[in-house]
C-alpha positions in Angstrom: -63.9 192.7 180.2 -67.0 194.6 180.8 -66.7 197.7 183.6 -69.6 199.2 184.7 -69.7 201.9 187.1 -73.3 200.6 188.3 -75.8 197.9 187.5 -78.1 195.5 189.3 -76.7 193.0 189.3 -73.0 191.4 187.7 -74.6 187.8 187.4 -77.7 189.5 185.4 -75.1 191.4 182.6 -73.1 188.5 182.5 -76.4 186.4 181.9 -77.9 188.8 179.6 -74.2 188.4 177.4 -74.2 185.4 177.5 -78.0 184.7 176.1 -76.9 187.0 173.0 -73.6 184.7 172.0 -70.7 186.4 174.6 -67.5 184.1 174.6 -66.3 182.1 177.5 -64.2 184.0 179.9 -66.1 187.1 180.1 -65.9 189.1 183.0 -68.0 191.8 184.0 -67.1 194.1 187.1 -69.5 196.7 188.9 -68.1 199.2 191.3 -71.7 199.2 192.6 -74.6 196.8 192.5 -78.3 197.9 193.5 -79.7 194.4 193.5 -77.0 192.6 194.3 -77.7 188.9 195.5 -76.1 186.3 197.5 -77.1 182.7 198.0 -80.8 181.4 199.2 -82.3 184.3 197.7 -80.8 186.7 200.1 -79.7 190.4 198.6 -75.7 191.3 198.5 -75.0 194.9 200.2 -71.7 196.5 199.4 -71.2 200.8 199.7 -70.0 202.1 196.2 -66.9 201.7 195.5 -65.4 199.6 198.4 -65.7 196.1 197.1 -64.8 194.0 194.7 -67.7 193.0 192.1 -67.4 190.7 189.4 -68.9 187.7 187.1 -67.2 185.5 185.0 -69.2 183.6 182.4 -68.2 179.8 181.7 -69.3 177.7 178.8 -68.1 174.3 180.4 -67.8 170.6 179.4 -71.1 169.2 181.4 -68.9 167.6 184.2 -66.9 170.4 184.6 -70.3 172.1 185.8 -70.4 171.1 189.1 -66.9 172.1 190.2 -66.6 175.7 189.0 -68.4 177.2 192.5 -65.4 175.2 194.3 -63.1 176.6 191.6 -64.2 180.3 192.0 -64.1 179.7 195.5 -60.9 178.7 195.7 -59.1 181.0 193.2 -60.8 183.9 195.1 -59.4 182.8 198.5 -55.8 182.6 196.7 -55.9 185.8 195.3 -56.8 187.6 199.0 -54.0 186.0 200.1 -51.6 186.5 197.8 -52.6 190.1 197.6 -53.6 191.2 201.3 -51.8 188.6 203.3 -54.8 187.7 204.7 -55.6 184.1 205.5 -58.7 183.1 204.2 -60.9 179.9 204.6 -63.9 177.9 203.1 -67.6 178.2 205.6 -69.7 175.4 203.4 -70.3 175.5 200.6 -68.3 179.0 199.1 -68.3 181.6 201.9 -65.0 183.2 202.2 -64.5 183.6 205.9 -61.9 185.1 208.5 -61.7 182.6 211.1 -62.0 184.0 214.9 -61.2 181.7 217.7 -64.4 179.0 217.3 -66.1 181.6 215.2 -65.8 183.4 212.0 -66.4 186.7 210.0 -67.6 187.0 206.3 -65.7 188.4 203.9 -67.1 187.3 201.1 -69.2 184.7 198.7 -70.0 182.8 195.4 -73.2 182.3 193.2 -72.7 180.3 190.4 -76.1 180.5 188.0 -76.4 177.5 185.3 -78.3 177.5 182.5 -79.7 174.3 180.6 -81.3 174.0 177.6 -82.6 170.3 176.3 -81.3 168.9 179.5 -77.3 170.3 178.4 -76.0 172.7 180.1 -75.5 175.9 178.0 -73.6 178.4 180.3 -72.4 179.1 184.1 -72.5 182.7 185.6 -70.5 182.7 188.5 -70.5 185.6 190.6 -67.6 187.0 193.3 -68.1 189.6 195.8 -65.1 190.4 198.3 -65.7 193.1 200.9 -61.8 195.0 199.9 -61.7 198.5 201.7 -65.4 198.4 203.4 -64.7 200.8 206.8 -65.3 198.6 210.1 -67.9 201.2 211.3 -70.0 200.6 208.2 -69.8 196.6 208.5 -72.7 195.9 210.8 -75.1 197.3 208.4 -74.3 195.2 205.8 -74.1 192.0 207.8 -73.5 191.3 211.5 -70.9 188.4 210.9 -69.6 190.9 208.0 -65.8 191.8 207.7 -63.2 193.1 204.9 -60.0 192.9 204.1 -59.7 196.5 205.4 -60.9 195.5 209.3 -58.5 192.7 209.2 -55.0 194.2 208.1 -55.8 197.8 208.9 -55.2 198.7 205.4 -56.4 199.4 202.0 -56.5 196.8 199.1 -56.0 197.7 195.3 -59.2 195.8 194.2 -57.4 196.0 190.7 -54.6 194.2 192.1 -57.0 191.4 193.6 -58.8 191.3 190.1 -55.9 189.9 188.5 -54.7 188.0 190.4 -58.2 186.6 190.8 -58.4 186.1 187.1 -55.0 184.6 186.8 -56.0 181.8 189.7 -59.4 181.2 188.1 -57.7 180.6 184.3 -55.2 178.2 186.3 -57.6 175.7 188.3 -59.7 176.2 185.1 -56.7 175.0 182.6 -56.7 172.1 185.5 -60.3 171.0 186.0 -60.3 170.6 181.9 -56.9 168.6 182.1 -58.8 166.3 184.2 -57.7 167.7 188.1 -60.4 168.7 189.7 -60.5 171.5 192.6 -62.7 168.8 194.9 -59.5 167.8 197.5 -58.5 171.4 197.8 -61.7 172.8 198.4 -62.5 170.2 200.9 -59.0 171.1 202.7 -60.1 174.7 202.5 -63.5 173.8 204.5 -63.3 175.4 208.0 -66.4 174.0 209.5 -66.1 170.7 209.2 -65.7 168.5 212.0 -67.6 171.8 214.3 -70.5 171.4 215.4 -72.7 173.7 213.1 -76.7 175.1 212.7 -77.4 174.3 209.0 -80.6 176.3 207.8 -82.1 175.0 204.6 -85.4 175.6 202.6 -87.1 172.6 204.5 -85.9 173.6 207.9 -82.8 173.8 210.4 -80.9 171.6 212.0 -77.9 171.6 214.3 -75.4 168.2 214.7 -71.6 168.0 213.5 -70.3 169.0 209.6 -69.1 165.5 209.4 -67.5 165.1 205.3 -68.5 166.6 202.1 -69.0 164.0 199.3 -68.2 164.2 196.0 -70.9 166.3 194.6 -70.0 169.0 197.5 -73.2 167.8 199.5 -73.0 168.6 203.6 -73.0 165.4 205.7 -74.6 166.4 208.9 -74.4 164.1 212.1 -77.5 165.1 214.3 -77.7 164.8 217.7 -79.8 161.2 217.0 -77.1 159.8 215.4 -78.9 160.2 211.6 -76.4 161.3 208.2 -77.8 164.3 206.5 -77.3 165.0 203.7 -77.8 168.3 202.2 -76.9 169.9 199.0 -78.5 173.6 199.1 -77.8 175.3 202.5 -76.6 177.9 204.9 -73.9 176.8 207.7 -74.5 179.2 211.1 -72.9 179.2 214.0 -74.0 176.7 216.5 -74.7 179.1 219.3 
């Protein structure tokens, strides 16, 4: 495990290791990021110290590739609950969310990062940040759907505490997806938004209509309001209204 008091990014160490030979199941945790990044090119803001920050480097089988965000997802959603008490759900595809009446809060995401060489896949970077002991008042700078464990239980998190037993879930589904169980169906279960009626914002546009199914490759079906299936692999759920 690498620990770094301060870097750019986790996902770019992790990357860098990974280039020069570094094993599967290397993990590298920041306590602060000054270019983090989240999803669709957007940055990842977390004050120093109040987060938890990591990357964890797989070198999978090339069908196994597709099912490690779900995994990470997944695992990290366990280990928030196990640790904080906190219920936690899925907002397509790997936000970890607080769900509020029809809406939601943010409390955390995934960005998985594959590399292929020759058409094989040679590594995936998968990156976890959790907003642990971020103070409420400091929240709506980060984000305004943003929340932490700390605004939801009123109390402070060991973020070494939700590290292993992060770990620990990961190496489980993991030892599973390679005995041939994939995470799919529990992900899927773990999906708030389905069946809502959602504004999904992709790099060709936006479009609002119901969060109908997932399929098998973790693609969005989207009803619109003329009755079409979309289907969208790369996107952003919002709220509707």
């Amino acid at each position: 495990m690498i620990r770094l008091l301060s870097t750019t990014s986790t996902n770019d160490v992790a990357r860098d290791l990974a280039r020069q030979g570094a094993p599967e199941g290397t993990v590298v945790v920041a306590d602060y990021q000054t270019a983090g990044r989240g999803r669709m090119g957007r940055r990842w803001l977390a004050p120093p110290g109040t987060s938890l920050l990591c990357s964890l480097l797989f070198r999978p089988h090339p069908e196994h590739a597709r099912d490690l965000p779900f995994l990470c997802a997944l695992a990290a959603a366990d280990a928030v609950e196990k640790v904080a008490g906190l219920s936690v759900a899925l907002k397509w595809p790997n936000d970890l969310i607080v769900v509020r009446g029809e809406g939601w809060r943010k409390l955390g995401g995934i960005l998985a990062e594959t590399e292929v060489s020759g058409g094989q896949v040679e590594f995936v970077v998968v990156g976890i940040g959790i907003n642990v002991n971020v103070p409420p008042e400091v929240l709506p700078s980060l984000s305004p759907e943003a929340t932490s464990i700390l605004a939801e239980t009123g109390r402070e998190t060991d973020r070494e505490q939700l590290l292993i037993a992060l770990l620990e879930q990961t190496d489980l589904l993991y030892r599973q997806l390679r005995a041939g169980q994939r995470p799919f169906a529990q992900w899927v279960t773990r999906l708030a938004t389905l069946g809502q009626e959602v504004r999904l914002s992709t790099v060709e546009g936006e479009w609002c209509g119901i969060a109908e199914a997932v399929d098998e490759e973790g693609a969005l079906l989207l009803r619109t309001p003329d009755g079409a299936l979309r289907r969208v692999l790369v996107g952003d759920v919002l709220r509707a209204h």
